[in-house]
Backbone as CSV, one residue per row, in Angstrom:
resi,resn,N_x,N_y,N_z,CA_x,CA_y,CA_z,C_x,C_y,C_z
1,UNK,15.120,3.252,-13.104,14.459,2.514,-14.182,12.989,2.289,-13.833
2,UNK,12.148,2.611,-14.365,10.940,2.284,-14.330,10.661,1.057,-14.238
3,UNK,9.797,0.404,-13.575,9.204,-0.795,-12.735,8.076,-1.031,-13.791
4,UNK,7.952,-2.370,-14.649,6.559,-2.971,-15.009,6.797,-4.085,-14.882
5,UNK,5.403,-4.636,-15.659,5.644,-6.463,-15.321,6.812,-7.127,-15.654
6,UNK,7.363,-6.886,-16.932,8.662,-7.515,-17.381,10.062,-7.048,-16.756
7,UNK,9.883,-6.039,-16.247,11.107,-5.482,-15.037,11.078,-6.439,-14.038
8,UNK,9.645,-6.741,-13.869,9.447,-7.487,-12.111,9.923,-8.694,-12.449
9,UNK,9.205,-9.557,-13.355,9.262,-10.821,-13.739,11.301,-11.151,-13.860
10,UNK,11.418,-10.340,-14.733,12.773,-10.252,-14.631,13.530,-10.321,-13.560
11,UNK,13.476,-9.611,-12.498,14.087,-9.824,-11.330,13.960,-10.815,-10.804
12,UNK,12.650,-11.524,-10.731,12.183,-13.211,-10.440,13.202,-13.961,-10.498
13,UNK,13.272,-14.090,-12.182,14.319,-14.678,-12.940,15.470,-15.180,-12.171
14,UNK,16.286,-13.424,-11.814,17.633,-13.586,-11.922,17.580,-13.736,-10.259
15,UNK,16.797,-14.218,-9.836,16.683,-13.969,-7.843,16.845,-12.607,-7.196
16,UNK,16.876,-11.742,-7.666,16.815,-9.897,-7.378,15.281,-10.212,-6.516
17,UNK,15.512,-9.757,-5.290,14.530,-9.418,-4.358,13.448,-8.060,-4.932
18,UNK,12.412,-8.152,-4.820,11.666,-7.361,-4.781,11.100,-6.237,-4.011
19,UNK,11.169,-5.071,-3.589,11.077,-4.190,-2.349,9.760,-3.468,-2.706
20,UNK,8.752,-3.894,-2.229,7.363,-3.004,-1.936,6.730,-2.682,-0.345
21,UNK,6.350,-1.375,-0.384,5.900,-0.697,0.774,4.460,-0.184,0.266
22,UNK,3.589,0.254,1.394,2.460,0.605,1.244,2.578,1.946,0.933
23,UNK,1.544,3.018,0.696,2.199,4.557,-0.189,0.576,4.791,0.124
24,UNK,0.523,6.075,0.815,-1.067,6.667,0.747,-1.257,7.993,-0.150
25,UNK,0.018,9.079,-0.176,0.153,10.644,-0.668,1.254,10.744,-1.335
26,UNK,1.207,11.822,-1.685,2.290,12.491,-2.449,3.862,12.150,-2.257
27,UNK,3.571,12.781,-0.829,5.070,13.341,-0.228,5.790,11.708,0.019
28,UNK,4.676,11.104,1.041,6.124,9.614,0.920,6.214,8.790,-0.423
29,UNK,5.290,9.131,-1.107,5.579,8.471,-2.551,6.941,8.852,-3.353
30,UNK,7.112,10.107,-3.082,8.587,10.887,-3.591,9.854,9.988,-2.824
31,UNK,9.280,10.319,-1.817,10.437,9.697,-0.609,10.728,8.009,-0.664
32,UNK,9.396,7.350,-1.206,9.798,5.851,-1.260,10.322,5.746,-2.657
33,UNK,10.176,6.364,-3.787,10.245,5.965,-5.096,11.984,6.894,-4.866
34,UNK,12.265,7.764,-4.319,14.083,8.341,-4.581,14.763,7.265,-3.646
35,UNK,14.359,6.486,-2.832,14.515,5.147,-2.193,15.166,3.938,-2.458
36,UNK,14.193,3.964,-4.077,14.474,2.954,-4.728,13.721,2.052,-4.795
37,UNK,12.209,1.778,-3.894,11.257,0.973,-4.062,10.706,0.504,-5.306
38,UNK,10.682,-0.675,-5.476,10.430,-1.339,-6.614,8.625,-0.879,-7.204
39,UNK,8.129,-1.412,-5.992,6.552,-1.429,-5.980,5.701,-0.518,-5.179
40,UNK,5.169,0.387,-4.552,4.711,1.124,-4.199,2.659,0.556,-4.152
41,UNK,1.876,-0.214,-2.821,0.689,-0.463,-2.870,0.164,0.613,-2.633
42,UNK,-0.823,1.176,-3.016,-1.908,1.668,-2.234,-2.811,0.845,-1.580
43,UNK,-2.248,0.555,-0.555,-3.710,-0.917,-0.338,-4.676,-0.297,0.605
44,UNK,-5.565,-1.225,0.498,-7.318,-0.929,1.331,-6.917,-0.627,2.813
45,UNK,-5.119,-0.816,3.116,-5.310,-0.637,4.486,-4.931,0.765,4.882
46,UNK,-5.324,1.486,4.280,-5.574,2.981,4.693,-6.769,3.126,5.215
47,UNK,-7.872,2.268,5.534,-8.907,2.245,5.856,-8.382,2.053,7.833
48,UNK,-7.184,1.223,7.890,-7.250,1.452,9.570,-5.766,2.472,9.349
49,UNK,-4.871,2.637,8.924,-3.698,3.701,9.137,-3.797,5.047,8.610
50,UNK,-5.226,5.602,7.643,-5.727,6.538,7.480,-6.250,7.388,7.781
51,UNK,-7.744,5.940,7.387,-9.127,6.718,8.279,-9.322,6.250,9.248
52,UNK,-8.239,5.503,10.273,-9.195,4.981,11.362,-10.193,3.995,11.564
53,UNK,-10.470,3.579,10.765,-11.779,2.281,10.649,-10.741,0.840,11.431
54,UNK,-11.847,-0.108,11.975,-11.023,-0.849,11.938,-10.659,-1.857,11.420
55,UNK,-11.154,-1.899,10.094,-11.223,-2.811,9.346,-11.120,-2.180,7.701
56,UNK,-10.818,-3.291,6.642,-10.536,-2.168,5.444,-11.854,-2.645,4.722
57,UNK,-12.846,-2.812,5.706,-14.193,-3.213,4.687,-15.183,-1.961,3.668
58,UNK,-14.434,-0.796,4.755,-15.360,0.669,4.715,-14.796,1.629,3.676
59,UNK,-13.704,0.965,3.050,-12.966,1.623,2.502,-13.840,1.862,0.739
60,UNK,-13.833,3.323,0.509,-14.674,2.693,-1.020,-13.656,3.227,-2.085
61,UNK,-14.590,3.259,-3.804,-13.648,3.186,-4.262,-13.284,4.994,-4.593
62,UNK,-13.646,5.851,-3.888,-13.518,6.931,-3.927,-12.241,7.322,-3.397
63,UNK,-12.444,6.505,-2.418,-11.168,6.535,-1.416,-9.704,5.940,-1.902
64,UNK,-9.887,4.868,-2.951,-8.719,4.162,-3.490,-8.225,5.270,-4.641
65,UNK,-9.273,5.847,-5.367,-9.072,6.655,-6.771,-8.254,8.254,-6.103
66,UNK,-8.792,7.968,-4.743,-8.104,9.585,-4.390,-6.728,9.844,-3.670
67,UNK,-6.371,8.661,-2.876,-5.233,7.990,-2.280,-4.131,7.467,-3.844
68,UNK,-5.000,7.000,-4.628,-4.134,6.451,-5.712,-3.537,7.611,-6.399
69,UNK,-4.563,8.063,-6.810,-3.832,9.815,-7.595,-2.670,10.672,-7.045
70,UNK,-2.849,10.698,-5.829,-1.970,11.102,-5.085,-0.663,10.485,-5.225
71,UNK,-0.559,8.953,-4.783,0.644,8.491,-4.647,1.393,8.671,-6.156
72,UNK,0.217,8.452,-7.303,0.748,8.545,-8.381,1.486,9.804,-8.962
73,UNK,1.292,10.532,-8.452,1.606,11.763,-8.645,2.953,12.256,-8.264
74,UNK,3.950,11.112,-7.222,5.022,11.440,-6.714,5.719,10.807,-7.405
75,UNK,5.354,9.666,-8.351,6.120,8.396,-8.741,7.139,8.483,-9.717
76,UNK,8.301,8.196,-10.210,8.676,8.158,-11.626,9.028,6.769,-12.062
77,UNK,9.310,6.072,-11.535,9.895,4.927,-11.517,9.323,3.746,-10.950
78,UNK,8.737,3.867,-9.260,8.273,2.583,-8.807,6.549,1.963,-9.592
79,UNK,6.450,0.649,-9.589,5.063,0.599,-10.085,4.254,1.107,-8.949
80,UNK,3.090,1.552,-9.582,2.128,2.313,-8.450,0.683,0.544,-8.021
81,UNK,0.614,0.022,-7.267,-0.344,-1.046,-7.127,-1.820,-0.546,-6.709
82,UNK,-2.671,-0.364,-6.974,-3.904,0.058,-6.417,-4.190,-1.541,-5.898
83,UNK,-5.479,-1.181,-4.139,-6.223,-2.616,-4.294,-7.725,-2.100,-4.514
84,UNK,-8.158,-2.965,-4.871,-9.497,-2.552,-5.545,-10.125,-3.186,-4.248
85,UNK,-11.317,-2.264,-3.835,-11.747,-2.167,-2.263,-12.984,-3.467,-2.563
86,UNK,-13.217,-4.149,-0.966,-14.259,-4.460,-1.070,-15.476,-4.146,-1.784
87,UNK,-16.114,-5.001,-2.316,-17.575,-5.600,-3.298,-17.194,-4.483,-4.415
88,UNK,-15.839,-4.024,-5.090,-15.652,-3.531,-6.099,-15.462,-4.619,-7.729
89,UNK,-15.252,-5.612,-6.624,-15.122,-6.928,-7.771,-15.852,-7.811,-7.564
90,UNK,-16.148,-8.054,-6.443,-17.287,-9.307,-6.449,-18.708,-9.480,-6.713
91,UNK,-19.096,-8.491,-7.063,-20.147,-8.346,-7.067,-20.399,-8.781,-8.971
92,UNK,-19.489,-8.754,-9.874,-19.745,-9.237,-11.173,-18.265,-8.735,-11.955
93,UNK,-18.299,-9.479,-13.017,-17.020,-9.485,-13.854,-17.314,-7.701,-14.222
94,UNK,-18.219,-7.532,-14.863,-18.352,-6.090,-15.700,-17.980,-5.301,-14.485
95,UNK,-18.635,-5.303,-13.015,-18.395,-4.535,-12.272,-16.700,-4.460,-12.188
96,UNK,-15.999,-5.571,-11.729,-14.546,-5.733,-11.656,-13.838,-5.254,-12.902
97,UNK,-14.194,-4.836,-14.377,-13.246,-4.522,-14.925,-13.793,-2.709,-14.768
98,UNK,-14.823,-2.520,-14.650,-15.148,-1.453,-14.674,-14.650,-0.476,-13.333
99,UNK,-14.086,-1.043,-12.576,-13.660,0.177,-11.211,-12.252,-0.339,-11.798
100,UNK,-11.675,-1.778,-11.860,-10.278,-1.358,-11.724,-9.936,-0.454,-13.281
101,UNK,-11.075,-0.346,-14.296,-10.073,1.037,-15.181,-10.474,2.367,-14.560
102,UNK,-11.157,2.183,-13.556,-11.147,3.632,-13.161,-10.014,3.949,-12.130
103,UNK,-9.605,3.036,-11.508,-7.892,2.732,-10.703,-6.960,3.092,-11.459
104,UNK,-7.157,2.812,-12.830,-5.977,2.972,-14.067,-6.306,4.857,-14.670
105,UNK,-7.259,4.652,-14.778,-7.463,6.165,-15.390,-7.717,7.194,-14.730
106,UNK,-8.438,6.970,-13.331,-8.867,8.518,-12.652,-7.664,8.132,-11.632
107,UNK,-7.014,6.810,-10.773,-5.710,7.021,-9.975,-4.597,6.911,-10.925
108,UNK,-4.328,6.952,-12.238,-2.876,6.492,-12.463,-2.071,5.448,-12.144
109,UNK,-3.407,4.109,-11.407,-2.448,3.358,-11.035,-1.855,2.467,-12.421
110,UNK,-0.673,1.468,-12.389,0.168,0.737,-13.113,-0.549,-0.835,-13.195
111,UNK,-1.481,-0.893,-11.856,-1.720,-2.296,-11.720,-2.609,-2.265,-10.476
112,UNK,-3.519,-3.212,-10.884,-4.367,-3.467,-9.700,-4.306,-4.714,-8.627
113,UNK,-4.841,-4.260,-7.473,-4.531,-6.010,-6.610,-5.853,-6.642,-6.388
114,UNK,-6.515,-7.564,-6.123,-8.035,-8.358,-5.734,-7.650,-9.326,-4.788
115,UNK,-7.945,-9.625,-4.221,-7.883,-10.942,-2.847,-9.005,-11.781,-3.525
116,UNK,-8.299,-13.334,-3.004,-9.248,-14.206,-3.800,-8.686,-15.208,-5.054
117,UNK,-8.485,-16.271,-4.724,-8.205,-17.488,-5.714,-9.398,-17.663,-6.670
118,UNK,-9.556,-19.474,-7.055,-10.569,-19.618,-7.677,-11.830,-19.142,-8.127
119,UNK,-12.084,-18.385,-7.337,-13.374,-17.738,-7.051,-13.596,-16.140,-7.746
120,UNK,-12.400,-15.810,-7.984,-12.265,-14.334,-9.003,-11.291,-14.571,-9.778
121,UNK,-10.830,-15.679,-10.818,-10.007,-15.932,-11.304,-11.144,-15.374,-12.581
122,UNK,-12.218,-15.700,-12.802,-13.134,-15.243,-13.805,-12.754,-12.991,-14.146
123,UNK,-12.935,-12.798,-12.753,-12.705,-11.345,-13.114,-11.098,-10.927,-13.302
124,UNK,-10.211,-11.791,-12.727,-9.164,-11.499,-13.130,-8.652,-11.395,-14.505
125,UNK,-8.964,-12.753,-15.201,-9.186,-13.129,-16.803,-9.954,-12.006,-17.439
126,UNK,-10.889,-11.302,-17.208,-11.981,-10.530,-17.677,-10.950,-8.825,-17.365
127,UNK,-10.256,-8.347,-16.651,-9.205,-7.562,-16.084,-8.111,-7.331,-16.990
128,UNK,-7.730,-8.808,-17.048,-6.239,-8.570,-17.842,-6.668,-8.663,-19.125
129,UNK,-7.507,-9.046,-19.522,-7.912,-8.865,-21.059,-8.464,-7.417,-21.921
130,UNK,-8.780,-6.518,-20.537,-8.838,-5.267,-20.440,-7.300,-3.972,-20.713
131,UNK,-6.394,-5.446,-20.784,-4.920,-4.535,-20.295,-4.897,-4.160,-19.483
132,UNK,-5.185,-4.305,-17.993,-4.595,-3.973,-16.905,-3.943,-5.126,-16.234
133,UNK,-2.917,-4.908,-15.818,-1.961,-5.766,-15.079,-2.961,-6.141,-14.028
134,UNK,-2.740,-7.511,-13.377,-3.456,-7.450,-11.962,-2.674,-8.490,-10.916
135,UNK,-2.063,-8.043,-10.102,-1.634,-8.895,-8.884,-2.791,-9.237,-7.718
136,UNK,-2.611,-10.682,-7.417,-3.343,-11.292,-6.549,-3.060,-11.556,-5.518
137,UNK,-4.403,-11.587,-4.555,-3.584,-11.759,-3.093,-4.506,-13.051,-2.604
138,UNK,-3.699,-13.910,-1.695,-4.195,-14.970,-1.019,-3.405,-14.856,0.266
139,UNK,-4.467,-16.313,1.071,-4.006,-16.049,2.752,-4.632,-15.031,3.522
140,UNK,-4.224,-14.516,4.297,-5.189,-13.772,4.926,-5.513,-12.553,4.150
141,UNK,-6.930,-12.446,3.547,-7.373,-11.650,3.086,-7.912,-10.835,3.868
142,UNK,-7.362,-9.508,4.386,-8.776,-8.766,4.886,-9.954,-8.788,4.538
143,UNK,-10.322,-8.418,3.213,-11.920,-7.835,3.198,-12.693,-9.459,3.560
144,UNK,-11.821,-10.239,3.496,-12.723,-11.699,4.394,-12.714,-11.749,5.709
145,UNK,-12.240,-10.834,6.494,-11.878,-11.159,7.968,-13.299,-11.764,8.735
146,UNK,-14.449,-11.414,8.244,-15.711,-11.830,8.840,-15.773,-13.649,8.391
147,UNK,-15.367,-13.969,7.639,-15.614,-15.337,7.307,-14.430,-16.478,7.693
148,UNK,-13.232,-15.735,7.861,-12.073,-16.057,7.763,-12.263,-16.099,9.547
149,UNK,-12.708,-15.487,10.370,-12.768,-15.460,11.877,-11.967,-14.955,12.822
150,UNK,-11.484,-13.573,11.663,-10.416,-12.784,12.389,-8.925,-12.821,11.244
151,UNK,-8.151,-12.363,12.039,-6.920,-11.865,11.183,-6.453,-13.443,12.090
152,UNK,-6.206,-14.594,10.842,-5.172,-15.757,11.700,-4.388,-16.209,10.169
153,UNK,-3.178,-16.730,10.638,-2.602,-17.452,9.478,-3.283,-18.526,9.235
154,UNK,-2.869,-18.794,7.683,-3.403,-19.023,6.556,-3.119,-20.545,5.781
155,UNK,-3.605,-21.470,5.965,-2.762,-22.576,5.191,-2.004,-23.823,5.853
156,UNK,-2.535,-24.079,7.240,-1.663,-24.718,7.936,-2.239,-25.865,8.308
157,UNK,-3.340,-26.152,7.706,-3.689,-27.526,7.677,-3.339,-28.145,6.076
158,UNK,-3.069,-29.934,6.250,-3.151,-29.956,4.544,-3.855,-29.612,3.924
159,UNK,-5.576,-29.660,4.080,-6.170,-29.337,3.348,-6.209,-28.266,2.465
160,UNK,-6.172,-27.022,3.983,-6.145,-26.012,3.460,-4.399,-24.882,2.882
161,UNK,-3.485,-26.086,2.711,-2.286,-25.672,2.205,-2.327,-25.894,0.804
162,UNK,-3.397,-27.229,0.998,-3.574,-27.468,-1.287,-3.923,-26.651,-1.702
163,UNK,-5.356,-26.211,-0.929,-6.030,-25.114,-1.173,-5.334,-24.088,-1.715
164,UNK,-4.726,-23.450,-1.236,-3.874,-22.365,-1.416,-2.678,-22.791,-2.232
165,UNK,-2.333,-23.475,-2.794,-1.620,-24.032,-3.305,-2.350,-24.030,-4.747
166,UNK,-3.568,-24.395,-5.203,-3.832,-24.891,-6.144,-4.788,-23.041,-6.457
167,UNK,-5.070,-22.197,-5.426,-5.686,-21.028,-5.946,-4.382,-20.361,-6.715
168,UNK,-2.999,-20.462,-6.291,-2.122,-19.778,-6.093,-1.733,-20.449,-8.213
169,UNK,-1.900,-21.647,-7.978,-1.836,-21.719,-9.540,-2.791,-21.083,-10.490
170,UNK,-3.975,-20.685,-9.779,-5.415,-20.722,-10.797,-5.255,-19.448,-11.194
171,UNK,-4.632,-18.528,-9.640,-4.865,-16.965,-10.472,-3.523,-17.000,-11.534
172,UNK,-2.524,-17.517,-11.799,-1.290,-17.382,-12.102,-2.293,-17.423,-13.468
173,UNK,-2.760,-18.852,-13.703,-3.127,-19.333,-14.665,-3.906,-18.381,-15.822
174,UNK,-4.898,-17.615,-14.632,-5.787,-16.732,-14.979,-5.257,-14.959,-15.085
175,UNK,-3.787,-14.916,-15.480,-3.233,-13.982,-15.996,-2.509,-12.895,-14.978
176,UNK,-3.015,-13.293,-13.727,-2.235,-12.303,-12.444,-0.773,-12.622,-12.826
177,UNK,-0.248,-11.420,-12.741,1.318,-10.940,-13.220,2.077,-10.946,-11.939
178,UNK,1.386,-11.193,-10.699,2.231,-11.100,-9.454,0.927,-11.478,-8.260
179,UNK,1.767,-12.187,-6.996,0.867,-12.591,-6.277,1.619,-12.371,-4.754
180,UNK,0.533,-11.570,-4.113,0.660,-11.525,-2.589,0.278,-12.306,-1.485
181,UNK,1.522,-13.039,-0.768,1.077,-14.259,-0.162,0.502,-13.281,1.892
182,UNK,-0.170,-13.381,2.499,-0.447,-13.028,3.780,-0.515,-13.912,4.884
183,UNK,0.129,-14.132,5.849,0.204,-14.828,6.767,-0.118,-15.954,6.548
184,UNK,0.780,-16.806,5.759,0.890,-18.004,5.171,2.103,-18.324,5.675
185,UNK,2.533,-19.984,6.267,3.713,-20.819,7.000,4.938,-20.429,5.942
186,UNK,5.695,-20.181,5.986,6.792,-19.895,5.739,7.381,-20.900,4.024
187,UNK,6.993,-22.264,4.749,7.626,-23.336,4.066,6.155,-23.593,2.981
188,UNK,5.234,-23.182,2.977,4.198,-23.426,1.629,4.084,-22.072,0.929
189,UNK,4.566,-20.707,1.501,4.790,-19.668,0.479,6.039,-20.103,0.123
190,UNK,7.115,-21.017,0.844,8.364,-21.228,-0.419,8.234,-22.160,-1.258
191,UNK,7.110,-23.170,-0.960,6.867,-23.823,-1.887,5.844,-23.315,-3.315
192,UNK,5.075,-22.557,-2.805,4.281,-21.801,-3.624,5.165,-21.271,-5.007
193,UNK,6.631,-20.377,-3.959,6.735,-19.220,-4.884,7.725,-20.648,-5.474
194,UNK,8.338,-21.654,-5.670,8.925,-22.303,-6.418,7.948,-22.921,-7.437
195,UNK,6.938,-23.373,-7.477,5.952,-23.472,-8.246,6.128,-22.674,-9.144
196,UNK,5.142,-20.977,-8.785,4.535,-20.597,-9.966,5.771,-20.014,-10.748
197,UNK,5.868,-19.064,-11.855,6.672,-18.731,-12.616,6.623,-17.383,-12.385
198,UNK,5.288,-16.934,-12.030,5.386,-15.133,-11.735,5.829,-14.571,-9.622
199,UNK,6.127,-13.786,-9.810,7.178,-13.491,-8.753,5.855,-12.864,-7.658
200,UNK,6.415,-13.603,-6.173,5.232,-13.917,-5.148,5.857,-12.911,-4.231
201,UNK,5.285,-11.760,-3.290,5.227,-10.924,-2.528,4.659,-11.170,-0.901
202,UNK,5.942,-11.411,-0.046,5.519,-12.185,0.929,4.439,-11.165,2.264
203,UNK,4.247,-11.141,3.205,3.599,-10.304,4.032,3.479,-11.038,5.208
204,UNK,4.316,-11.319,6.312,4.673,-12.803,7.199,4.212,-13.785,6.015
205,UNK,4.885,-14.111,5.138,5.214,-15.081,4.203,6.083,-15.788,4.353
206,UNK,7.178,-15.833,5.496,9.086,-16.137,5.257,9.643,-15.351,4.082
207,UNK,10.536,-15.753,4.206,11.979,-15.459,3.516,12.178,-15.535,2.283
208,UNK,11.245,-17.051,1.700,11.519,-17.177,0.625,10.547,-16.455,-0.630
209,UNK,10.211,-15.590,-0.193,9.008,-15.189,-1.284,10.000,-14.170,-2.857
210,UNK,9.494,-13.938,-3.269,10.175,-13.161,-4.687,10.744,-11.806,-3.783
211,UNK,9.869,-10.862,-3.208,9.634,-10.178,-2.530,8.886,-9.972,-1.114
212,UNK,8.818,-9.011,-0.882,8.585,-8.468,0.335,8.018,-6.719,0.449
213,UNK,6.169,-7.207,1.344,5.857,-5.783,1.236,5.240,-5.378,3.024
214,UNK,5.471,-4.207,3.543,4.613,-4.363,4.979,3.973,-2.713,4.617
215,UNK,3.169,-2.546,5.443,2.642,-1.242,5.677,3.211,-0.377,6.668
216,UNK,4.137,0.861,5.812,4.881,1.771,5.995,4.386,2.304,7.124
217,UNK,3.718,2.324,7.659,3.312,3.256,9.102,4.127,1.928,9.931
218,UNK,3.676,0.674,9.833,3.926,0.040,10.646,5.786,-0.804,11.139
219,UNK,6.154,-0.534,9.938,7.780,-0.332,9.747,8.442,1.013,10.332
220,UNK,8.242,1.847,10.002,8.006,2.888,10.579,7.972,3.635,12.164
221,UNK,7.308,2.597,12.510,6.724,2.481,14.460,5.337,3.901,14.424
222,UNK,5.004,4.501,13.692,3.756,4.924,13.333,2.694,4.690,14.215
223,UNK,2.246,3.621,13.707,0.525,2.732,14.074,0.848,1.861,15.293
224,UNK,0.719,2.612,16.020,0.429,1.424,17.235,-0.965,0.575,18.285
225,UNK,-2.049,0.924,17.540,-3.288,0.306,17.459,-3.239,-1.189,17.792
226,UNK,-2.440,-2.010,17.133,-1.790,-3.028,16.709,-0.324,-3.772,16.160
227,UNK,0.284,-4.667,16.626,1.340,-4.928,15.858,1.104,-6.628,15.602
228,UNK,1.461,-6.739,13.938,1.531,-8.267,13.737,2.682,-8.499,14.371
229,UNK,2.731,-9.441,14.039,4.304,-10.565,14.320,5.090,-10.888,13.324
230,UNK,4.856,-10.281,12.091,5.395,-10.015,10.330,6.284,-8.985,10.719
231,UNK,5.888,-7.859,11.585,6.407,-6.394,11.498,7.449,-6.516,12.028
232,UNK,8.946,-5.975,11.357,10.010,-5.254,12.207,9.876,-4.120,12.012
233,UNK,10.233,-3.149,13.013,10.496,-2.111,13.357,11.753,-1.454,12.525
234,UNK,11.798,-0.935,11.525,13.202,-0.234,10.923,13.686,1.199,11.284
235,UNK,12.477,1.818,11.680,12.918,3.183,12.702,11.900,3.718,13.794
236,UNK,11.830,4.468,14.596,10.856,4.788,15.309,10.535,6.518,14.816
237,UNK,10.060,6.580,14.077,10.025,7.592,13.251,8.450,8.229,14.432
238,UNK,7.630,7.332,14.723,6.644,7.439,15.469,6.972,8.573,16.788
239,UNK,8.082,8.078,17.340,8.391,8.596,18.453,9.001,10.113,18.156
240,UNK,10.122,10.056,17.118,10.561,11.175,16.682,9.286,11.939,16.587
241,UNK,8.247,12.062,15.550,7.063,12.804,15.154,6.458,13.490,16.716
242,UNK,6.054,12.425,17.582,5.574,12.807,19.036,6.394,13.997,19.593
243,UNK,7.657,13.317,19.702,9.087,14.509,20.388,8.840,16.313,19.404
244,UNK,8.611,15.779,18.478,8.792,17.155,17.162,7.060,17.786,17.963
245,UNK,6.359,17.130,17.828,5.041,17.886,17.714,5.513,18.633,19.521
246,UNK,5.311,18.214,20.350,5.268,18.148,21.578,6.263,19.693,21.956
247,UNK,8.050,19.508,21.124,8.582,20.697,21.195,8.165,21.918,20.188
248,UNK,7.287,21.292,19.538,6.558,22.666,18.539,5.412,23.457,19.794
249,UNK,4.811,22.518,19.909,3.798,23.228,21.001,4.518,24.483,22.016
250,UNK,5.167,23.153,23.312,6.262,24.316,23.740,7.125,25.695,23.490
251,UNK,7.658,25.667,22.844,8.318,26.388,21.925,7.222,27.876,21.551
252,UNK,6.013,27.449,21.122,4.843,28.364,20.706,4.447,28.889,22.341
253,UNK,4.023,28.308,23.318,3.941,28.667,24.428,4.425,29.453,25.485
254,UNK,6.302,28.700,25.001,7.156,30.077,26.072,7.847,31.228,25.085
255,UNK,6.864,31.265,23.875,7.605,32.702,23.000,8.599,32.501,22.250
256,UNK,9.218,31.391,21.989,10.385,30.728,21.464,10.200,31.188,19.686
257,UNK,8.789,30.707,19.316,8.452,30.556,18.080,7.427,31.422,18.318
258,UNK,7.123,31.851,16.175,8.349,32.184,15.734,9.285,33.151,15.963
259,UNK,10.308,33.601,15.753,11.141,34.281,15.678,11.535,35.334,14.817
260,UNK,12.554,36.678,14.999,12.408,37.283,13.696,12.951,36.626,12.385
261,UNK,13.431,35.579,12.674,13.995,34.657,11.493,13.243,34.090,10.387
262,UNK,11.803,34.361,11.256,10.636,33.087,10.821,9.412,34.644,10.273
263,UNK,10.183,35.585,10.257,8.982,36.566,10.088,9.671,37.743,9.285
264,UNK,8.137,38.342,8.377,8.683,39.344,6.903,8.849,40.663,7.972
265,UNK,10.222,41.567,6.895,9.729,42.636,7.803,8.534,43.996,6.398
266,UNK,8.609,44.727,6.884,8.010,46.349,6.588,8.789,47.517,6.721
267,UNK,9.061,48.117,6.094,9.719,49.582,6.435,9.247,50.275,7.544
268,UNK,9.964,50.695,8.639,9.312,51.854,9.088,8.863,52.888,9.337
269,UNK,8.684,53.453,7.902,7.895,54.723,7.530,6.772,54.116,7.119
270,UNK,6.830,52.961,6.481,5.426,52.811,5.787,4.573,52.291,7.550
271,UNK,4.753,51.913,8.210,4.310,51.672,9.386,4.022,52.543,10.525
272,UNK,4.859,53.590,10.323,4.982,55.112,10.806,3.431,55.523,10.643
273,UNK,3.496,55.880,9.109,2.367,56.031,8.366,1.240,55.544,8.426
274,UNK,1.391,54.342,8.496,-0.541,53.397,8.972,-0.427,53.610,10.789
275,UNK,0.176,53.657,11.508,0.084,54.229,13.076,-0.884,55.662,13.473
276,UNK,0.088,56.547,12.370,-0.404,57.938,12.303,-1.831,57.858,11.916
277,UNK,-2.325,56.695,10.835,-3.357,57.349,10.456,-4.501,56.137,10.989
278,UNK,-4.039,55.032,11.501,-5.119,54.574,12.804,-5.286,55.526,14.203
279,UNK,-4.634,56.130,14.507,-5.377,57.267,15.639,-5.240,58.184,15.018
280,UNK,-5.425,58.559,14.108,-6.250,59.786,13.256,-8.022,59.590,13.740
């Protein structure tokens, strides 16, 4: 069944968990959407499980429209999420509706994401009035990591739990169809997601969120650069890949590969024939 807002919202409803993973190409987009994945992000963090950067500040929007197309391209069913990259929205409302329809029209995405409460609730409003869906993210925002003072959880003073508490109403308010909570205490994303009415996507959120999304390399055992303390491990697919590459090499080295199994043949007259007439 195809995944939109009223599919999602719906599941809210009836307490049906939500299942989103991160998606960069084609091929695992096929593989997460015959899966059964609800939601499918393209998020900015292909900027460190991609390209290597270490941060998703560098990421532009060339990079989201070309990653997005791709994933879109495998999809039939899961929603496709684009995030709209750093200073693609902040920089002015016109700017913010103007890249995320280019997310919608040159990636195919279903819906866009922005980091940021109060403070882009203006471009969100200005977004969805555009018809594009838009899910919001609060808590640890990357593209803030410079202000924010690093990657730390989110919300654990009172102050700053209202805070987040009262952004978490503003974007709701301001038409976001879904909201991504990030390294936020467990017990104020469950209070959060009992609050609002639209269905909250945890990321070390706890338990209680609508859903649940991590970045597929890092579920995976993939990316080892880094590991949060959000991440379980569901396979070591990482290690397998190493073992595979490692006996491909080998294999090429002691003559193993390829084989005549792995190779076309030719007649041998017609080969007869080009012999004869190279030492001619």
């Amino acid at each position: 069944m195809k995944q939109t807002v009223q599919t999602l919202q719906a599941m809210k409803e009836r307490g049906e968990k939500i299942a989103m993973l991160t998606c960069y190409d084609y091929t695992t987009a096929k593989l997460m959407d015959e899966a059964g994945m609800d939601m499918l992000l393209v998020g900015d963090s292909l900027g460190n499980v991609i390209l290597g950067y270490s941060d998703t500040i560098s990421v532009t929007m060339e990079d989201m429209i070309h990653h997005t197309a791709a994933v879109s391209r495998g999809v039939e069913n899961a929603m496709v999420v684009a995030d709209m990259p750093f200073l693609s929205y902040q920089t002015s409302v016109y700017d913010a509706v103007v890249n995320a329809g280019r997310l919608m029209k040159e990636g195919r995405a279903g819906a866009v994401k922005l980091e940021g409460g109060k403070l882009v609730c203006e471009q969100i409003r200005a977004i969805v009035n555009a018809s594009i869906p838009v899910v919001a993210h609060l808590g640890m925002t990357p593209q803030s990591v410079n202000t924010l003072g690093g990657f730390k959880v989110q919300g654990k003073t009172a102050d700053a739990a209202r805070q987040l508490l009262e952004d978490a109403k503003a974007v709701e308010e301001a038409g976001a169809f879904a909201l991504v909570m990030e390294c936020v205490p467990a017990k104020l994303a469950a209070l959060v997601t009992k609050t609002l009415h639209i269905p909250t996507i945890g990321i070390g959120a706890g338990a209680c969120c609508d859903g649940q999304v991590l970045v597929y390399q890092d579920m995976l055992g993939m990316f080892s650069d880094y590991r949060p303390k959000f991440v379980r491990k569901f396979a070591e697919v990482g290690k397998v890949m190493q073992e595979a590459f490692a006996s491909y090499r080998s294999e090429i080295q002691e003559g193993n590969f390829p084989t005549e199994e792995h190779s076309f043949a030719i007649s041998d007259e017609v080969m007869a024939q080009l012999e004869q007439e190279a030492q001619a």
